[in-house]
C-alpha positions in Angstrom: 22.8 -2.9 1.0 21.9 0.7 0.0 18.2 0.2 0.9 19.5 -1.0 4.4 21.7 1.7 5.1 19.0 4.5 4.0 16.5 2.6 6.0 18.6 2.7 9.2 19.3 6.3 8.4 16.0 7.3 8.4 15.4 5.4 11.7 18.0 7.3 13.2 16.4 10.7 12.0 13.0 9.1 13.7 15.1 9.1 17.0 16.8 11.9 17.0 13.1 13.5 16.2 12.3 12.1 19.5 14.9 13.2 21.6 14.7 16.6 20.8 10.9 16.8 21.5 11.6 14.8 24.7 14.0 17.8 25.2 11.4 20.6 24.3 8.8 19.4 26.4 11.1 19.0 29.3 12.0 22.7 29.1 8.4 23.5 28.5 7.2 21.7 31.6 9.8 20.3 34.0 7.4 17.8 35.1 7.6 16.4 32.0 10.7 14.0 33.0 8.7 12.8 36.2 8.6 9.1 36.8 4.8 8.6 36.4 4.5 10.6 33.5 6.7 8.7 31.6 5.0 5.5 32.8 1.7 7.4 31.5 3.7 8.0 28.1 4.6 4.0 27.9 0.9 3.3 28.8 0.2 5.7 26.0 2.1 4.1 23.4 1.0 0.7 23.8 -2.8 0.9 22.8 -1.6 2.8 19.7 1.1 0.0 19.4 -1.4 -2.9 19.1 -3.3 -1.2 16.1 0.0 -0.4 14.6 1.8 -3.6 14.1 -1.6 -5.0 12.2 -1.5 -1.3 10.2 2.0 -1.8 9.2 1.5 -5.3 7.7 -1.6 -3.7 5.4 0.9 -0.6 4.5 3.6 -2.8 3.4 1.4 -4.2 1.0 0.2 -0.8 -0.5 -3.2 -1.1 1.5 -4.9 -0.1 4.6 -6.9 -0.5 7.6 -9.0 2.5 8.6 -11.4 0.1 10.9 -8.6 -0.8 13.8 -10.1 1.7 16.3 -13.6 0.9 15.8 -12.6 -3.4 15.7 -10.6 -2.3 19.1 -13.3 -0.6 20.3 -16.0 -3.1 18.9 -14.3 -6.2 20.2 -14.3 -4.7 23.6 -18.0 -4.2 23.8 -18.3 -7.9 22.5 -16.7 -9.1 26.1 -19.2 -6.4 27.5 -22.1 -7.7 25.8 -20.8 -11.3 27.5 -20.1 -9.9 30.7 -23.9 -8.5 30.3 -25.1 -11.8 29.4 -23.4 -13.4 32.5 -20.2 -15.0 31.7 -18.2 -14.8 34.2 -14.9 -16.4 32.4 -12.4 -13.5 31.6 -10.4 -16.4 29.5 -13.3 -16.9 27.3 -14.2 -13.3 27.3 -10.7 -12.5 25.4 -10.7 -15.8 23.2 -14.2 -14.9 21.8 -12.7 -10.9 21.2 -9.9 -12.3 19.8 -11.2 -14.9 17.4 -14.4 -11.7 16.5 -11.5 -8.9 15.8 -9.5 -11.7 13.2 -12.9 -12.7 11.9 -13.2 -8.8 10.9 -10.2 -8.7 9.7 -10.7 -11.5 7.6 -13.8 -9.6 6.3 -12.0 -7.0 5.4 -9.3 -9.2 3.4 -11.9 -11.0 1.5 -13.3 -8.3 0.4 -10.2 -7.0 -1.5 -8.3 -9.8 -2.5 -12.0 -12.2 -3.3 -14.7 -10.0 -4.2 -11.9 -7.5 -5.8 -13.3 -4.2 -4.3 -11.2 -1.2 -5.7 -9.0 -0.5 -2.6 -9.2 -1.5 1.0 -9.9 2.2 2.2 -13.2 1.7 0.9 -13.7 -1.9 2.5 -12.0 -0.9 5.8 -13.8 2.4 5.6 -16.7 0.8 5.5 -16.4 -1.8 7.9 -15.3 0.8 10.2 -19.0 2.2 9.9 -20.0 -1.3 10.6 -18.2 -2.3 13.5 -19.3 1.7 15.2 -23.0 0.4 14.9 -22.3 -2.9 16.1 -20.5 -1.9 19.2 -23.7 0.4 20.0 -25.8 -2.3 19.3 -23.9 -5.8 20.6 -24.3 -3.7 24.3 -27.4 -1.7 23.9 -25.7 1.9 23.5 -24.2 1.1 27.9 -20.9 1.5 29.0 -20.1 -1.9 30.7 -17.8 -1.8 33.5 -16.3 -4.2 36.6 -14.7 -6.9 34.1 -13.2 -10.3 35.8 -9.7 -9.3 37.2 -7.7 -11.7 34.4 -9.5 -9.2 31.5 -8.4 -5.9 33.5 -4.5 -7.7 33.7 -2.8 -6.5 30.7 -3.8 -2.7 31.2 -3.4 -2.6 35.3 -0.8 -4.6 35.9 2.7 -2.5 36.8 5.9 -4.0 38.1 8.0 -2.1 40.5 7.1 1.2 42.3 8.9 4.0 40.5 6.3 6.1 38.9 3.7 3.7 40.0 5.5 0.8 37.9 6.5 -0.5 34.7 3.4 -1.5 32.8 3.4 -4.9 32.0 1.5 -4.1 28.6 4.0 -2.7 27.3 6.5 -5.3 27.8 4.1 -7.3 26.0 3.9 -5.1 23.2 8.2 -5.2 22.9 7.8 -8.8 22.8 5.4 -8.7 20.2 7.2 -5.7 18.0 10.9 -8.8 18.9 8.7 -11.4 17.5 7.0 -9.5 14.2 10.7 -8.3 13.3 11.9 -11.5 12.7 8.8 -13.0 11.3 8.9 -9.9 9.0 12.9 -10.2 8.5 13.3 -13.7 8.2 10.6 -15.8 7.4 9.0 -16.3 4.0 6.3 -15.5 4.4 7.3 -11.9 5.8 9.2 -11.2 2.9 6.6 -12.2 0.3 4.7 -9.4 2.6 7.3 -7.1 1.3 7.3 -8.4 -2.3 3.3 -8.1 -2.4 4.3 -4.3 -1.5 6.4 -3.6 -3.9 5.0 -5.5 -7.0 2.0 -7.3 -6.4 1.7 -8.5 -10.1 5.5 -9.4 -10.1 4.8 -11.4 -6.7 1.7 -13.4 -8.0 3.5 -14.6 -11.5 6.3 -15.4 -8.8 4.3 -18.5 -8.2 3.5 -16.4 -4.5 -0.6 -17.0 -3.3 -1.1 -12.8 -3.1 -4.3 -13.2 -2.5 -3.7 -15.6 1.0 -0.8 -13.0 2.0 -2.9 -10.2 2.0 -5.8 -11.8 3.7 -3.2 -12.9 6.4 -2.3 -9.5 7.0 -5.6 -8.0 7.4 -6.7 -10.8 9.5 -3.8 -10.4 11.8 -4.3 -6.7 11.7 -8.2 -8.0 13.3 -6.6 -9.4 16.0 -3.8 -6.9 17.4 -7.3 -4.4 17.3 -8.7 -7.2 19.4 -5.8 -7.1 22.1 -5.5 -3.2 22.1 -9.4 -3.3 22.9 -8.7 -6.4 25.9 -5.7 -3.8 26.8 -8.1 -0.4 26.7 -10.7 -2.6 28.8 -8.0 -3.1 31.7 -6.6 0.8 31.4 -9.9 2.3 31.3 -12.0 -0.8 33.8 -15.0 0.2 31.1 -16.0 -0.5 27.4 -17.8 2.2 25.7 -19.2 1.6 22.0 -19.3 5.6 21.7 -15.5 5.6 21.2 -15.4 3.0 18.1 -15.6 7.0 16.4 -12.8 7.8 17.8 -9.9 8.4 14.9 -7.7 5.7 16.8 -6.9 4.4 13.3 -5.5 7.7 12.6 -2.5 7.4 15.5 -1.9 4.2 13.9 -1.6 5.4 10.4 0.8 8.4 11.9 3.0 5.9 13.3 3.6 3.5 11.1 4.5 6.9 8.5 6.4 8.1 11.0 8.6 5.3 11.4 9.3 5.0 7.9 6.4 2.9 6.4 4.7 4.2 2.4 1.6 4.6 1.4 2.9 3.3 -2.2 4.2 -0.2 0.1 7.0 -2.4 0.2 8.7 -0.5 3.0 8.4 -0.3 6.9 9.8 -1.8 10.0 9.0 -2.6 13.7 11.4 -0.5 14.9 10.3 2.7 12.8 6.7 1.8 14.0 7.6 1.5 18.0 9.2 4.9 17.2 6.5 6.3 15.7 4.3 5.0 18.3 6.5 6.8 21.3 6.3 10.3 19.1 2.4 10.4 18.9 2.5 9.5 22.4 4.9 12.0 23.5 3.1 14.3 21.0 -0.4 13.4 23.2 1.4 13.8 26.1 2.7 17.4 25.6 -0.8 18.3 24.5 -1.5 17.9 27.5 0.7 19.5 29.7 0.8 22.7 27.7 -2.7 22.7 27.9 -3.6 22.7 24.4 -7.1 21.9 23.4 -8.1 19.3 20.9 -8.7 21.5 18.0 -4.9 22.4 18.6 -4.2 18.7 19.0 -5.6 17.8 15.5 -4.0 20.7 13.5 -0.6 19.4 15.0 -1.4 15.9 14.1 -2.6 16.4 10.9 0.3 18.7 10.1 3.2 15.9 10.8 0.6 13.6 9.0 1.6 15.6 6.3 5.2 16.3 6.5 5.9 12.3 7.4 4.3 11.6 3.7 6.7 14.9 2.5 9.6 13.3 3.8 8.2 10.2 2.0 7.9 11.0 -1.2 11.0 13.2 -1.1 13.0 10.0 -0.4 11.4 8.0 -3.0 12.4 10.9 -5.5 16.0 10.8 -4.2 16.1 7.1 -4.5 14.7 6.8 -8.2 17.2 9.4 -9.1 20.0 7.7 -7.5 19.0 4.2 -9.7 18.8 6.1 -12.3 22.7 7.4 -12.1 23.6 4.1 -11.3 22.1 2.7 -14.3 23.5 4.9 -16.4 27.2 4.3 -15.2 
């Protein structure tokens, strides 16, 4: 019950974090609080949200997975390099991405938990390298635009008028965050995520298949990159191998940190991540409007990179100290 409370707690501190930027930016800028910049802020947040739900799964069990952005990007160019080839199918565009960004992640979860490489950031770090030259390669070094209409859905697609309507992506990605908290929450196998997290050793003499849960997260990781590259395809109409460089891992990392997730594992929740996902957005957002230049951009970043793994480690101390009392009474 403790570790419930102190999660929620912390969740709350995530929010209230958010509203008072919300609150800063709307005094810096009063166009801050219009109705299509807040749309743009939810069509923000839900590219980031794909690679995050896949980069909380790998945090939870004490790993990670810097190649998202570059599978994103990578499986993008893979419907490009069809689209180039002549298919004209958008269904069979997204089915082949799909199946090519959990075929990457499954890469990268064999190569930790089969051929026992020291840590996944040197896998996933790898593969990131990889999946950049493949991208280049899959569609000749071209941007590839005009995409069949059903590929282009997820990021165009906007119901209602105000701000220039609700993006449908991002309902998609609530439903997704609904359905990965209770398959974290209540099923077994999302708690033998949590248990892999916390004591992998423990969890494997448990009678629990470590190896399998860890290559299931990775995998699935593969394939949320795979539907935030479909959604950047119908948000940006292009696909650009060039931007498989791009630190999009790095947003994910944030947000998941942000919302309460440990590099150590064993901890983190959808709700912390969505939250963490709307404060890098907003964060992106203000850049923008205050007219600060990326350098600026990356120094902020970096800086409540930093501060969210603080915060971290300051709560694990507090929480080992507080067993510790209670052990001794």
């Amino acid at each position: 019950m403790k570790n419930k409370k102190s999660g929620s707690g912390f969740q709350l501190g995530t929010l209230l974090a958010l509203v008072v930027m919300c609150v800063i930016l709307a005094v810096a800028n009063k166009n801050f609080y219009s109705p299509s910049n807040i749309m743009g802020i939810l069509k923000q947040t839900t590219f980031n949200a794909f690679l995050a739900t896949g980069m909380l799964l790998c945090l939870i069990t004490a790993g990670i997975d810097l190649s998202v952005g570059a599978n994103a990007v990578f499986c993008a160019c893979v419907m490009g390099a069809m689209k180039q080839a002549g298919v004209t199918s958008g269904l069979l565009m997204m089915v082949v991405a799909i199946a090519a960004g959990g075929l990457m992640g499954f890469v990268n979860g064999t190569l930790l938990t089969r051929l026992h490489l020291p840590h996944p950031f040197v896998s996933t770090l790898g593969m990131k390298n990889v999946l950049w030259g493949a991208a280049l390669m899959v569609t000749g070094s071209q941007m590839v635009n005009k995409f069949p209409s059903s590929v282009e859905w997820l990021g165009v697609t906007t119901l209602g008028s105000w701000g220039g309507g609700f993006p449908v992506g991002f309902i998609v990605v609530i439903v997704l965050y609904i359905i990965m908290h209770i398959f974290l929450s209540k099923t077994a196998l999302g708690r033998s995520i949590y248990c892999a997290g916390g004591n992998i050793e423990a969890t494997r003499l448990s009678g629990i298949n470590t190896a399998n849960v860890l290559t299931f997260c990775y995998t699935l990781s593969g394939v949320m990159a795979a539907l935030g590259g479909i959604y950047s395809v119908g948000r940006s109409g292009i696909c650009n191998g060039s931007n498989a460089n791009y630190p999009y891992d790095t947003d994910a990392i944030a947000a998941c940190i942000i919302g309460g997730a440990s590099f150590t594992g064993g901890k983190g929740t959808m709700i912390g991540t969505m939250l963490g996902c709307l404060i890098i957005a907003v964060l992106r957002n203000g850049f923008t409007m205050l007219s600060i230049d990326s350098a600026g951009q990356n120094i902020v970043l970096g800086l409540v990179i930093i501060l969210s793994v603080l915060m971290d480690v300051i709560r694990e101390q507090m929480e080992a100290k507080r067993r510790r009392l209670a052990a001794a009474k």
